[in-house]
BADONU-837125 format. One record per residue (C-alpha): residue number from 1; residue in one letter; y negated, x, z negated. Coordinates in steps of 0.25 Angstrom, whole numbers, plus 2048, in hexadecimal, padded with zeros to 3 digits. Layout:
! residues N
<guza resi="NUM" resn="A" v="Y" u="X" w="Z"/>
...
This chain:
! residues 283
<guza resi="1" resn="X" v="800" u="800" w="800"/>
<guza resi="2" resn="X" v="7F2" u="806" w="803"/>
<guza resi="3" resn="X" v="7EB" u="7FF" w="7F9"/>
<guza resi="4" resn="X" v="7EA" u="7FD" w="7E9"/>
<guza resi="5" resn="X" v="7EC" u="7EF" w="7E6"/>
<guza resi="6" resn="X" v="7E9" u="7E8" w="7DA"/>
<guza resi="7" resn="X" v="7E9" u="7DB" w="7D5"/>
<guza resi="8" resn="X" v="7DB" u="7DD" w="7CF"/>
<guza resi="9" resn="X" v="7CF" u="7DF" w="7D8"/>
<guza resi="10" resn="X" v="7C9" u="7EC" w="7D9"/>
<guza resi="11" resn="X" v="7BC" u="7F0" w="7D0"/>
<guza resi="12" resn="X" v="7B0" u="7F2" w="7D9"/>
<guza resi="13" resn="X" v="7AF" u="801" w="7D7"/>
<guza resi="14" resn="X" v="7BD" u="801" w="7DD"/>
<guza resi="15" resn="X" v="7BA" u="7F9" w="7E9"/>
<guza resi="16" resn="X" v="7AE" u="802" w="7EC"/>
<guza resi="17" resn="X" v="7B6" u="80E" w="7EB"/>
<guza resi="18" resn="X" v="7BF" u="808" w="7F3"/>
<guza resi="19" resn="X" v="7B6" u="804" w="7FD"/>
<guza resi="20" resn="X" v="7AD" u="810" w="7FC"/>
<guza resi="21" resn="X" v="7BB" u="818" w="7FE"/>
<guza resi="22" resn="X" v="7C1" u="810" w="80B"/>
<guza resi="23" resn="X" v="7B3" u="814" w="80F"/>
<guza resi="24" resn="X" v="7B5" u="821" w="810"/>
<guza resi="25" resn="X" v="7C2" u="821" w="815"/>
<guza resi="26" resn="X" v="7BC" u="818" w="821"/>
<guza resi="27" resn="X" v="7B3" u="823" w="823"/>
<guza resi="28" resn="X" v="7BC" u="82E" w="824"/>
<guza resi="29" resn="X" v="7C6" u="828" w="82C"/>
<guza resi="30" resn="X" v="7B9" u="823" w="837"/>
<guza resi="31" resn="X" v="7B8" u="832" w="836"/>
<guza resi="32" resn="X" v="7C5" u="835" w="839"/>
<guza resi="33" resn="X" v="7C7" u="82A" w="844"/>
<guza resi="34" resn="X" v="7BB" u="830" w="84C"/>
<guza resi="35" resn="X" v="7C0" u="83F" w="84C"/>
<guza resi="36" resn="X" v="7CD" u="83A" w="84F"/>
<guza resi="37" resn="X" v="7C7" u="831" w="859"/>
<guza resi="38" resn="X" v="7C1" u="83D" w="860"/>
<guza resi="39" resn="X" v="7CD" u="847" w="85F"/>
<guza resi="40" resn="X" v="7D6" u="83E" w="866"/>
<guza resi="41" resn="X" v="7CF" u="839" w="871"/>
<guza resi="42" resn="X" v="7D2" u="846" w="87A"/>
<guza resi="43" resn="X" v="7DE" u="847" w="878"/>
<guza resi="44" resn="X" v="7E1" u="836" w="87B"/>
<guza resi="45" resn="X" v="7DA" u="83A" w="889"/>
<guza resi="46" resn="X" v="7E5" u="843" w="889"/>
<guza resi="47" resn="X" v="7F0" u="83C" w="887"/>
<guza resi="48" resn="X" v="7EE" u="830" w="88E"/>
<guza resi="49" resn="X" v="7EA" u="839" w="89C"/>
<guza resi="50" resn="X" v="7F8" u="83D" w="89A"/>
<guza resi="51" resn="X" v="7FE" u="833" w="897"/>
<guza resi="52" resn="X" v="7FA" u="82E" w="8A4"/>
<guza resi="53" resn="X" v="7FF" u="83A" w="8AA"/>
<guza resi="54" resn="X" v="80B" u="838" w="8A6"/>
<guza resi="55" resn="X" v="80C" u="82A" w="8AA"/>
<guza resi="56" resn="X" v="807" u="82E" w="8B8"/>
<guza resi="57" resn="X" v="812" u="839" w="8B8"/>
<guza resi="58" resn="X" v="81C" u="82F" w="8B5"/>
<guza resi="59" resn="X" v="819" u="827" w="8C1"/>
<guza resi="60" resn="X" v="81B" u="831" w="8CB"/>
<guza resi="61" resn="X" v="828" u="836" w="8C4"/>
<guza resi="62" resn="X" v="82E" u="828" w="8C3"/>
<guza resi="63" resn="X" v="83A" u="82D" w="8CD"/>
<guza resi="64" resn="X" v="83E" u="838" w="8C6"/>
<guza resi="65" resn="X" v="840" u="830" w="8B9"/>
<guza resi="66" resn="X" v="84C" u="824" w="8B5"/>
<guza resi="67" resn="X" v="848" u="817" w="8BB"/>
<guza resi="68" resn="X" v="841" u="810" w="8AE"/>
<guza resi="69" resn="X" v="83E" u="81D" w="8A8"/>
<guza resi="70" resn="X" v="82F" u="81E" w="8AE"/>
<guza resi="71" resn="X" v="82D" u="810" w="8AB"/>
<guza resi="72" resn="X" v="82F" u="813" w="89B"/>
<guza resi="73" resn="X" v="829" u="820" w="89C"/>
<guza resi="74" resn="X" v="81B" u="819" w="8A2"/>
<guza resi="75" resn="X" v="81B" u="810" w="898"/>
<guza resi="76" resn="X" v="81D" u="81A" w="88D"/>
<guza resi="77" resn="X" v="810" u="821" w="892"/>
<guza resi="78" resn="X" v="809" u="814" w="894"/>
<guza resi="79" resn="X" v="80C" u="80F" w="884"/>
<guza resi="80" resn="X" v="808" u="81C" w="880"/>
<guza resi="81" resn="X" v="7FB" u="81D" w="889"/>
<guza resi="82" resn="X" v="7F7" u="80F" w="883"/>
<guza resi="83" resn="X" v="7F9" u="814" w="875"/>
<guza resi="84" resn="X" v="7F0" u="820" w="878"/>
<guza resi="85" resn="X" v="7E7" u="815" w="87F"/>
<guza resi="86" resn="X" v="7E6" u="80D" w="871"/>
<guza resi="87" resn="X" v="7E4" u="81B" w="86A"/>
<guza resi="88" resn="X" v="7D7" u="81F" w="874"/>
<guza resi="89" resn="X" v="7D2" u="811" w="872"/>
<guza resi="90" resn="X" v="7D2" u="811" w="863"/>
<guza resi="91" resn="X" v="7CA" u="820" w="864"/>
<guza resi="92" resn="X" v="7C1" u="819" w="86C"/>
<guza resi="93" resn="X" v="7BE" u="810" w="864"/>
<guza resi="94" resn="X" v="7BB" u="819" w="858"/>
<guza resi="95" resn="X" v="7B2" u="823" w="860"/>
<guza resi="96" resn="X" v="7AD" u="816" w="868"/>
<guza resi="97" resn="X" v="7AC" u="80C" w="85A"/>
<guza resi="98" resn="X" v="79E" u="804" w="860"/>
<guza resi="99" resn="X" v="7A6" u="802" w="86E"/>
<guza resi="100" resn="X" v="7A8" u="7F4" w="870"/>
<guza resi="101" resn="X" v="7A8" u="7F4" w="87E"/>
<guza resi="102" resn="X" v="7B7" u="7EF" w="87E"/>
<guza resi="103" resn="X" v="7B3" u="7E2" w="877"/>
<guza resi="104" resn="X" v="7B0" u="7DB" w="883"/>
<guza resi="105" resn="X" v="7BE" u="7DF" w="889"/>
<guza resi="106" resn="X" v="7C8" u="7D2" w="88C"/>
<guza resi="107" resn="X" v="7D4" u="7D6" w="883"/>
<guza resi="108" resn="X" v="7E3" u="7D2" w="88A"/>
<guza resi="109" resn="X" v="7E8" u="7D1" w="879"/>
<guza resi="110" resn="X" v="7F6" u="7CE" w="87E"/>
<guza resi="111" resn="X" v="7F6" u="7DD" w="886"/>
<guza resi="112" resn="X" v="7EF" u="7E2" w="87A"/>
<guza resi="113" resn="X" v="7FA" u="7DF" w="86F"/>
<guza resi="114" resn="X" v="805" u="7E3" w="879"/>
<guza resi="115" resn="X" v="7FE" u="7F1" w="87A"/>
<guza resi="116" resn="X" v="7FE" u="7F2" w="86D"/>
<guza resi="117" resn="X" v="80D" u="7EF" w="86A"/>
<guza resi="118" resn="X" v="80E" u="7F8" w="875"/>
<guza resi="119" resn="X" v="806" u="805" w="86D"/>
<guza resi="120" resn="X" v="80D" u="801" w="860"/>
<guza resi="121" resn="X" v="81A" u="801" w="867"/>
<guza resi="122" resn="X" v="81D" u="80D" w="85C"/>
<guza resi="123" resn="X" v="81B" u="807" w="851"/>
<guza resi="124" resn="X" v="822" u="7FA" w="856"/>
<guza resi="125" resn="X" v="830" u="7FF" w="85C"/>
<guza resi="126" resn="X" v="83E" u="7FC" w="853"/>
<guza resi="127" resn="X" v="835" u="7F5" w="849"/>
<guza resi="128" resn="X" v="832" u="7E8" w="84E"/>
<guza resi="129" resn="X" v="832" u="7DF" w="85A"/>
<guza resi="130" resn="X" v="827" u="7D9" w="860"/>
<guza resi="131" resn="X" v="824" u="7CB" w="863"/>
<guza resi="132" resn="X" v="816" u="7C7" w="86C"/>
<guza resi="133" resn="X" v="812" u="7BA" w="86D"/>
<guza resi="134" resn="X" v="805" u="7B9" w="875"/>
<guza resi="135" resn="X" v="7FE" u="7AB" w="878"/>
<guza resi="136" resn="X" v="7F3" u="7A8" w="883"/>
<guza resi="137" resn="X" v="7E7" u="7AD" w="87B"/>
<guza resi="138" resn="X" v="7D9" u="7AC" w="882"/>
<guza resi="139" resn="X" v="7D5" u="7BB" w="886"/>
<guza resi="140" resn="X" v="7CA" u="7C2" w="87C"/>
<guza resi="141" resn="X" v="7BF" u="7CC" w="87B"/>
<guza resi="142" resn="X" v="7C2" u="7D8" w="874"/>
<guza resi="143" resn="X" v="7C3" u="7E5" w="873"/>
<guza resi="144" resn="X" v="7D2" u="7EA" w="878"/>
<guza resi="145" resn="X" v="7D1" u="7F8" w="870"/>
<guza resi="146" resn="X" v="7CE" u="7F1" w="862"/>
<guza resi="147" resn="X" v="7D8" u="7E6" w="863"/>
<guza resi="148" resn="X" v="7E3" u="7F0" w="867"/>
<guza resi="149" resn="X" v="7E0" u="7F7" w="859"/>
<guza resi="150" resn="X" v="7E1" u="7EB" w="852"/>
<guza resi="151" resn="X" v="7EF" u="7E6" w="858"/>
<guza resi="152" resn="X" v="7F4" u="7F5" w="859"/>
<guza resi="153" resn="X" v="7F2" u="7F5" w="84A"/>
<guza resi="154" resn="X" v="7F8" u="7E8" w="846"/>
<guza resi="155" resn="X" v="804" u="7E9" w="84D"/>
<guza resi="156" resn="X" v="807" u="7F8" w="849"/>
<guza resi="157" resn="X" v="804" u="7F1" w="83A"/>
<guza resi="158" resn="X" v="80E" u="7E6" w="83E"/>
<guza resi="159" resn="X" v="819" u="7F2" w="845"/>
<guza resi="160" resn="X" v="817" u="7FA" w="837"/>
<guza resi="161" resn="X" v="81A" u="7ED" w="82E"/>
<guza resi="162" resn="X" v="827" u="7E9" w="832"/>
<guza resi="163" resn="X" v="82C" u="7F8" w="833"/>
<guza resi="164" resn="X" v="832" u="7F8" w="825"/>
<guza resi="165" resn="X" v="83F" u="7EE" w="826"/>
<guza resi="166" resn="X" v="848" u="7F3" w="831"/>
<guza resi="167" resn="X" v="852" u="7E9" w="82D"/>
<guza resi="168" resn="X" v="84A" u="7DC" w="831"/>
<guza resi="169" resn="X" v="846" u="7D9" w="842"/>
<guza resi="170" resn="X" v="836" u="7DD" w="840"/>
<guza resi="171" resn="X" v="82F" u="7D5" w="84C"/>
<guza resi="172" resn="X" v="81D" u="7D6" w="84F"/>
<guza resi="173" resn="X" v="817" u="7CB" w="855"/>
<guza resi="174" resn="X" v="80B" u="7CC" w="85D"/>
<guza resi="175" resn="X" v="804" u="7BE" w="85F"/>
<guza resi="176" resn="X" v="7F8" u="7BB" w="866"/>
<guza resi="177" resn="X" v="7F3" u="7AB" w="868"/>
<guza resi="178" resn="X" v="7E7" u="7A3" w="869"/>
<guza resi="179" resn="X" v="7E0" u="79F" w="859"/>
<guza resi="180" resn="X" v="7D9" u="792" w="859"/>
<guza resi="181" resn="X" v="7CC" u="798" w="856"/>
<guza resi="182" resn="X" v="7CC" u="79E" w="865"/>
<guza resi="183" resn="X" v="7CF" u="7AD" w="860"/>
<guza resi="184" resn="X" v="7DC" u="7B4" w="865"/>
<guza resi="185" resn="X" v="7E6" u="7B6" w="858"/>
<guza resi="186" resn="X" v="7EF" u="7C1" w="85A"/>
<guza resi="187" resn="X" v="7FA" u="7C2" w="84E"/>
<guza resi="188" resn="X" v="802" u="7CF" w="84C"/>
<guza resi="189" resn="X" v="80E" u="7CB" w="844"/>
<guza resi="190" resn="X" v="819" u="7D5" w="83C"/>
<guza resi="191" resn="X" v="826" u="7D2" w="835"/>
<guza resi="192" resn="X" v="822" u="7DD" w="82A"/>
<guza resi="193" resn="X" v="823" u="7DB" w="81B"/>
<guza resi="194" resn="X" v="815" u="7D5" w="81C"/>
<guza resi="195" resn="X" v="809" u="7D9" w="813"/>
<guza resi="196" resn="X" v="809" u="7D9" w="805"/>
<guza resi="197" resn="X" v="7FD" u="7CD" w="7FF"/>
<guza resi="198" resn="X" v="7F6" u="7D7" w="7F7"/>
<guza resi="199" resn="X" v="7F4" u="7E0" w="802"/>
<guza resi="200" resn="X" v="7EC" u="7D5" w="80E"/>
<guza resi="201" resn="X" v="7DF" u="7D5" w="807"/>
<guza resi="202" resn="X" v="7DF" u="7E5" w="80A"/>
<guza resi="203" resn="X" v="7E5" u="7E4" w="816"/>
<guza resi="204" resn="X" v="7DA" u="7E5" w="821"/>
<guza resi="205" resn="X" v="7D3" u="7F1" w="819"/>
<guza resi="206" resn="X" v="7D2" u="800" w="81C"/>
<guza resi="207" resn="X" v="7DB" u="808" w="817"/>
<guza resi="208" resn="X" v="7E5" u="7FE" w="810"/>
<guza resi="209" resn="X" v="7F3" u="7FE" w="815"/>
<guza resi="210" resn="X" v="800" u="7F9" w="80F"/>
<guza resi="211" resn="X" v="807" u="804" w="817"/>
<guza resi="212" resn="X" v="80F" u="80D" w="811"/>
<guza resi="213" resn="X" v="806" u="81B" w="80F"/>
<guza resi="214" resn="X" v="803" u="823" w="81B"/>
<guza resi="215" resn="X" v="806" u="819" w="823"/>
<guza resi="216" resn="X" v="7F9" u="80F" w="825"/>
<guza resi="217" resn="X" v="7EB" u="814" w="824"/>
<guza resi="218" resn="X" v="7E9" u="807" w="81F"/>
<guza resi="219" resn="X" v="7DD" u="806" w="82C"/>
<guza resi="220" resn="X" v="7E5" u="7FE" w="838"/>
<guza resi="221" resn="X" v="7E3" u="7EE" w="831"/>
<guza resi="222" resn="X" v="7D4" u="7F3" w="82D"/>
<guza resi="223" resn="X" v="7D1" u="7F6" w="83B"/>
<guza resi="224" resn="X" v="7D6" u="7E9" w="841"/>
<guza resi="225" resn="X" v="7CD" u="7E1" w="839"/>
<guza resi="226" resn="X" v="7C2" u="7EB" w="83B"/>
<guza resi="227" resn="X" v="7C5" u="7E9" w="84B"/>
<guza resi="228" resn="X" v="7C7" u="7DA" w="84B"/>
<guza resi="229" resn="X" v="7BA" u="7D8" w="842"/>
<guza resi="230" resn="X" v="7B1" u="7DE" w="84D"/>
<guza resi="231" resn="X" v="7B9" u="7D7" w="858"/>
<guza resi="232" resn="X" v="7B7" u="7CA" w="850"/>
<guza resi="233" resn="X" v="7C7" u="7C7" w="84C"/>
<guza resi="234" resn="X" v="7CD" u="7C6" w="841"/>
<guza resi="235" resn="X" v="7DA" u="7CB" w="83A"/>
<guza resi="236" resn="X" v="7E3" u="7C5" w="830"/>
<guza resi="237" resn="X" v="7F0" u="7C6" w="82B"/>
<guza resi="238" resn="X" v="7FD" u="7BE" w="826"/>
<guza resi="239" resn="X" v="808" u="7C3" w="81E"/>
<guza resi="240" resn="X" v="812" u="7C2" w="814"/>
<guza resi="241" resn="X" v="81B" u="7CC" w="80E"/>
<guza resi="242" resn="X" v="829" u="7CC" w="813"/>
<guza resi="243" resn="X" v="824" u="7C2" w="820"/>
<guza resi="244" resn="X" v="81C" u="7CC" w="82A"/>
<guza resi="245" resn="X" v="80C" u="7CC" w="82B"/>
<guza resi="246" resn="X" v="802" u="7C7" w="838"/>
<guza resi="247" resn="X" v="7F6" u="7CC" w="83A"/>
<guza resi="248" resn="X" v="7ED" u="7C1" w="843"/>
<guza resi="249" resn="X" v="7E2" u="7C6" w="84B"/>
<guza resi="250" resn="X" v="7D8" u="7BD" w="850"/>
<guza resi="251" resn="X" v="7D0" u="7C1" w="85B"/>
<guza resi="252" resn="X" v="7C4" u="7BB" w="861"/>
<guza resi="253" resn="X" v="7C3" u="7B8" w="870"/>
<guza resi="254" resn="X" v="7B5" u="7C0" w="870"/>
<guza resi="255" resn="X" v="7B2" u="7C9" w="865"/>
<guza resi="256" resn="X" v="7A3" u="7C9" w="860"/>
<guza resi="257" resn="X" v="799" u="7D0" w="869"/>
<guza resi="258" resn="X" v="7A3" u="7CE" w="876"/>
<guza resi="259" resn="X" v="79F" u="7C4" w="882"/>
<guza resi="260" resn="X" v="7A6" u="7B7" w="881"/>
<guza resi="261" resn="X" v="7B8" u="7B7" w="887"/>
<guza resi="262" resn="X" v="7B5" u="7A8" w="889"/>
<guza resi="263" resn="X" v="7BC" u="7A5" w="896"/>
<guza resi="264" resn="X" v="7C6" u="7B0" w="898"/>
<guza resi="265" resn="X" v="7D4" u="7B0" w="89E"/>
<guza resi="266" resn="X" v="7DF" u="7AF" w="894"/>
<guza resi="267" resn="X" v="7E8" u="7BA" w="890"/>
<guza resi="268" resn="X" v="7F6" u="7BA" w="895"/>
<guza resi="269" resn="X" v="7FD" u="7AF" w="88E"/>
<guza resi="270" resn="X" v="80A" u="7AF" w="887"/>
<guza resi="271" resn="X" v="813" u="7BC" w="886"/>
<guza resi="272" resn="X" v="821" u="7BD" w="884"/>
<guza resi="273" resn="X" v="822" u="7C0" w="876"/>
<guza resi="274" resn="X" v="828" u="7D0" w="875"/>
<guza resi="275" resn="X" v="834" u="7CE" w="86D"/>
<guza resi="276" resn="X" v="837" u="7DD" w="86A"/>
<guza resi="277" resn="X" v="831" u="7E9" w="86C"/>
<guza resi="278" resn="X" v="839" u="7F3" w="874"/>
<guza resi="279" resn="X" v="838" u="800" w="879"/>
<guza resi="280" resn="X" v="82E" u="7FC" w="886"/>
<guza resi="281" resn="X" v="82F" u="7EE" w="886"/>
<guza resi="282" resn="X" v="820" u="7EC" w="886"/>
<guza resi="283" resn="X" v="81D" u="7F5" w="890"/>
């Protein structure tokens, strides 16, 4: 558990600390972001012009290779290229933070989430399977970049929780469908063990994780609600211990500032629901 918790609320002393504290930490880890941000952006250059390359090369050597074999080896390089992709956008975004340019981009959410499951694939494999259930949904305005963090996050959140019992089928279900008060509500689902009830008035704030040490920064839920706020969604979530969790995203069709996505075309309807996840099935 990352956090103290005690049945008494904390003194104010203690909650200034404590907030004078996550301040700091906030600080440093800004800090860090940003040199990180600039030391990796050369070498991402790098490795996506070869990664290219690669894929290139493998086209012109398809004969030479099993029938089938180039086929998996392309789409090998092409998961790995999008997950670099994911990575340049996310230092973009922190060496670019006021950038909203993005934000009047239509965003196909259904390819979205499917990229995702794609870049988590890792985390995913001989844990769980995976179930889509995608309705007509109106298109939106947004920015592709943010939203791929917040759904990234969640359903490598959601791969991590049903981890621990290897005994019992583990499924994830992504759900996208149409809220009555005309935003899009997208539901990442897990068959994990489910959040403990003292821990969801934390749960949305930096640095606190119920994962075990060294394995959450405690960061990834605190940056959804922070993306979703300045997008003008929302985020909540539904558990109980020993029955799974759902974290529901609502998102509206225009977030603030952005023109108005009244009048659209509609995104694809209906997918076939994925009912596992193997090796190359989505690509």
């Amino acid at each position: 558990m990352g956090s103290d918790l005690r049945d008494e609320p904390p003194r104010e002393a203690e909650v200034g600390s404590w907030s004078a504290s996550a301040e700091h930490r906030l600080r440093q880890m800004a800090l860090l972001a940003a040199t990180a941000a600039h030391d990796a952006a050369g070498p991402l250059s790098y490795v996506l012009s070869n990664l290219e390359y690669l894929d290139a090369q493998l086209a012109q050597h398809k004969d030479e290779l099993p029938p089938g074999r180039v086929a998996e080896l392309r789409q090998c390089l092409r998961e790995a290229t999008l997950g670099a992709m994911h990575v340049q956008e996310i230092v973009r975004a922190i060496r670019e933070p006021r950038d909203n340019s993005m934000l009047e981009a239509h965003v196909d959410l259904h390819r979205l989430l499917l990229s995702c499951i794609k870049v988590a694939r890792t985390e995913i494999d001989h844990r769980a399977r995976v179930i889509t259930e995608f309705d007509a949904i109106p298109q939106l305005v947004g920015s592709e970049s943010h939203l791929r963090r917040v759904f990234l996050n969640l359903i490598i959140n959601a791969a991590q929780a049903v981890a621990g019992d290897s005994d019992k089928e583990q499924f994830i279900r992504v759900v996208t469908r149409a809220g009555n008060d005309g935003k899009v509500l997208v539901e990442i689902i897990d068959s994990g063990p489910g959040i403990p009830e003292e821990s969801l008035p934390h749960l949305f704030e930096p640095f606190f994780t119920t994962k075990p040490a060294h394995q959450g920064t405690g960061l990834g839920l605190a940056v959804c609600r922070q993306v979703l706020d300045e997008l003008g969604g929302d985020i909540e979530v539904e558990t109980s211990v020993g029955r799974g969790a759902t974290f529901r995203v609502a998102l509206p069709l225009t977030p603030p500032g952005a023109p108005s996505s009244e009048g659209t075309a509609r995104l694809s309807p209906s997918v076939p629901p994925v009912r596992r996840l193997p090796k190359r099935q989505l690509g």
